[in-house]
C-alpha positions in Angstrom: -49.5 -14.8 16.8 -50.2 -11.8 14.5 -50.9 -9.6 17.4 -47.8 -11.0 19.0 -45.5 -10.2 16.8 -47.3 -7.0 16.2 -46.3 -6.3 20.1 -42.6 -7.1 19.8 -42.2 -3.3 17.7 -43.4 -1.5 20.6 -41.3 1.3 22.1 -41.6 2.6 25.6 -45.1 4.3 26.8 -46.9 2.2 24.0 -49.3 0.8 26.6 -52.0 -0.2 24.4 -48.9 -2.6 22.3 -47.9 -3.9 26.0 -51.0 -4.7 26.9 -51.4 -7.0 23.7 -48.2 -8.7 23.9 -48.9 -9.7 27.2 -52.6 -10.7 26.4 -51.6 -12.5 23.2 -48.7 -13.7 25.2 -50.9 -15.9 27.8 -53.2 -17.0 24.8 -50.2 -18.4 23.1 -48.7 -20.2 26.5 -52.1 -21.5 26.9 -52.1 -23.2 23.5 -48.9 -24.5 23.6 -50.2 -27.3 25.4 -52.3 -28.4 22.8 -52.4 -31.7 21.1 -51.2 -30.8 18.2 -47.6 -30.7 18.0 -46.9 -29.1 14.2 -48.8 -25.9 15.7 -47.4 -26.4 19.3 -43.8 -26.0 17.4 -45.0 -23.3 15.7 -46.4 -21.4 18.7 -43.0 -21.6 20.6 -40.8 -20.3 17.9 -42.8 -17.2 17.8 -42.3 -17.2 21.4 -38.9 -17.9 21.4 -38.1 -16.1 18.4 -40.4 -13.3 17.5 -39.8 -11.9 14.0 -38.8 -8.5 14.6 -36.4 -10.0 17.3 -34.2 -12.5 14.7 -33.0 -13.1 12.0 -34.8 -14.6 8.9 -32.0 -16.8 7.7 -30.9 -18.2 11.3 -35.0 -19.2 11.7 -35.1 -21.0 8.2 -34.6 -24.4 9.3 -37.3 -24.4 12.0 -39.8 -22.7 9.4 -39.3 -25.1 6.7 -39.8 -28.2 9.2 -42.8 -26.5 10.8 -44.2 -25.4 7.0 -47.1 -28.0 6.7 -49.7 -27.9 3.8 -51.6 -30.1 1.3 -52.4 -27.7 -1.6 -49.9 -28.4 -4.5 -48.3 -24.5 -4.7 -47.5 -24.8 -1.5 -45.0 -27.7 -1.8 -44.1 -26.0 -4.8 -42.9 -23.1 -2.6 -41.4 -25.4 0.2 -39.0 -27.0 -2.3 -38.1 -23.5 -3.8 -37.3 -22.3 -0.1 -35.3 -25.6 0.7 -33.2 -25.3 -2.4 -32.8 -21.8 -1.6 -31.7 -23.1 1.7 -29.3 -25.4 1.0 -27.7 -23.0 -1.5 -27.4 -20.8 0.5 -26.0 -23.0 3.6 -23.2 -23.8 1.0 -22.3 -20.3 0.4 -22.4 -19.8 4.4 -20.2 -22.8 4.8 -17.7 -21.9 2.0 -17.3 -18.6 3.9 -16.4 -20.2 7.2 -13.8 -22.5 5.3 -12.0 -19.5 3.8 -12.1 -17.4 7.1 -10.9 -20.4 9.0 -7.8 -21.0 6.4 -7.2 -17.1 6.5 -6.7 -16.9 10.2 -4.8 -20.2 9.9 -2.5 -18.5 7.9 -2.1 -15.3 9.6 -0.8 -17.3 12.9 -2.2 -14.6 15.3 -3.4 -18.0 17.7 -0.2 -19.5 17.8 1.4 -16.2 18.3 -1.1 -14.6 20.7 -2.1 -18.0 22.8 -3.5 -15.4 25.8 -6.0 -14.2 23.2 -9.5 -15.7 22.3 -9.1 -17.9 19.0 -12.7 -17.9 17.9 -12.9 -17.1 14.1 -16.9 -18.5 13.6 -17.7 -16.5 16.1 -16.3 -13.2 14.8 -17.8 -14.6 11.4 -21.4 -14.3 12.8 -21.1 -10.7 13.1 -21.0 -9.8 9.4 -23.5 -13.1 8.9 -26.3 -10.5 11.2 -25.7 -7.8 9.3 -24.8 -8.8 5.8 -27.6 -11.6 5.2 -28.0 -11.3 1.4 -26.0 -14.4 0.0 -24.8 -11.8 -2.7 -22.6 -10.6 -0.2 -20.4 -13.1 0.7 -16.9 -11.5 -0.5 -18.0 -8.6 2.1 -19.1 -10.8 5.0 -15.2 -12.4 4.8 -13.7 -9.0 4.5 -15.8 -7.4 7.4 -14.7 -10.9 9.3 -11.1 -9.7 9.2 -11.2 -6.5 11.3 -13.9 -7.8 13.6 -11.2 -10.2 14.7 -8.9 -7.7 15.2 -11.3 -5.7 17.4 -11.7 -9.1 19.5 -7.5 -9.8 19.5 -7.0 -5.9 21.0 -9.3 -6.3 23.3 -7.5 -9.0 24.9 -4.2 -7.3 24.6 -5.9 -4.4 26.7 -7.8 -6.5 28.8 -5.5 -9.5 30.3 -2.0 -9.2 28.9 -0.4 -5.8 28.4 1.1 -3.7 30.8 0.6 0.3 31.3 3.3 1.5 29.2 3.3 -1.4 26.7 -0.7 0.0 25.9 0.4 3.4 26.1 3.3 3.0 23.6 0.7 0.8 21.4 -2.0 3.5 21.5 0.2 6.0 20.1 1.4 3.7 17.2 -2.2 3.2 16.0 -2.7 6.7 16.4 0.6 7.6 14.8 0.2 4.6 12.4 3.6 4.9 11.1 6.1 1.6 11.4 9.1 3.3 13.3 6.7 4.0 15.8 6.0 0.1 16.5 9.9 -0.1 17.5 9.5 0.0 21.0 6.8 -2.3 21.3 7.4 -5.9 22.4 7.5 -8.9 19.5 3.6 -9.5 20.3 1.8 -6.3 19.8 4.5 -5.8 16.5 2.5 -8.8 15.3 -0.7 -7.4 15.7 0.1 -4.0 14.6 1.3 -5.7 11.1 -1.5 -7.9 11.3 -3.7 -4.7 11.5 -1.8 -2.8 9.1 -2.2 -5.5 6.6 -6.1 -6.0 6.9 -6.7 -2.5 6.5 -4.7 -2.0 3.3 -5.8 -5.3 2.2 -9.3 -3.9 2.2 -8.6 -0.4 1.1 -7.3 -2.0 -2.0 -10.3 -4.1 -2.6 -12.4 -0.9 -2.2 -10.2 1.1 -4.4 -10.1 -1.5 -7.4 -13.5 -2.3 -7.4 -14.9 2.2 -6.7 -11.7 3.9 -7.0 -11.9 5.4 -4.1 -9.2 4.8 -1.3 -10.9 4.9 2.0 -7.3 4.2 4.0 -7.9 7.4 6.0 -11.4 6.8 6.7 -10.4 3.0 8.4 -7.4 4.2 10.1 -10.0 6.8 11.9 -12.4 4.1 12.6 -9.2 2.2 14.2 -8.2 4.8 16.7 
């Protein structure tokens, strides 16, 4: 499994790493047939889930049920990693309770029914890239434009017409409020909606650096 996972860093023209994924690759297919089912388990999560290839957190539930041992440290350490677990599954869940209630509020699905309503899925993008349960005010925040990105996309892709994108284009780029006066009552909403995240984090930055980044996100936007 070692040379395996060793495999899965490989970049291209590394023939001698291809040559022992694939090797260790058939070793590993050829023992997942054996008796022993604890170690099959094992063998096809490394398969199906090489390290390098997922993310720790997401593979923590598999580990601890494949984690088998009889010295007494080691059940020491399972415990420790499923409190750990569980601690951190409530911090996880507590997250997906307040992103859920803040798009509740914000009434972009009732408003918007053409777009995608999907908050948990726009919440696993800052749950991939900000794993460290110390950062759970961020992953919530970083949920809030994600969203946005996702709502956009859906105005451009299945709902606005020519002109009504043009004219919105040039608000964002504008980002001025008498510039949102000829859109229609829909992309208003999501121009406010925008407008409102972005100062809503901006303020968060500046209270807790002192530094205002609203130029900075309004850049990203465009």
């Amino acid at each position: 499994m070692g040379l395996y996972e060793a495999s899965q860093v490989s970049i291209k023209r590394e023939d001698i790493l291809e040559e022992m994924g694939d090797f260790s690759s058939q070793l590993l297919n050829a023992w997942n047939t054996n008796d022993d089912q604890s170690q099959a388990r094992i063998v096809r999560n490394t398969l199906g889930h090489p390290h390098h290839k997922s993310l720790a957190r997401f593979m923590a539930k598999s580990f601890l049920s494949d984690f088998q041992g009889t010295e007494g440290w080691i059940n020491v350490f399972k415990e420790l990693a499923k409190m750990d677990f569980n601690l951190v599954k409530s911090i996880h869940q507590e997250e997906i309770r307040q992103v859920s209630e803040w798009w509740k509020d914000l009434g972009l699905a009732k408003e918007l029914k053409f777009a995608r309503n999907q908050p948990l899925k726009w919440y696993i993008w800052p749950l991939a890239v900000l794993p460290h349960p110390s950062l759970s005010e961020q992953r919530v925040e970083l949920t809030k434009p994600i969203s946005l990105v996702y709502i956009i996309n859906d105005i451009f892709d299945v709902h606005g017409t020519l002109d009504e994108l043009t004219l919105f284009t040039e608000a964002v780029n504008r980002w001025k409020y008498e510039a949102i006066e000829p859109l229609p009552d829909y992309m208003k909403t999501c121009f406010n909606a925008l407008n409102g995240i972005t100062n809503e984090i901006c303020s968060k930055v500046y209270e807790d650096y002192g530094w205002n980044p609203i130029d900075s996100l309004r850049k990203s936007m465009v």
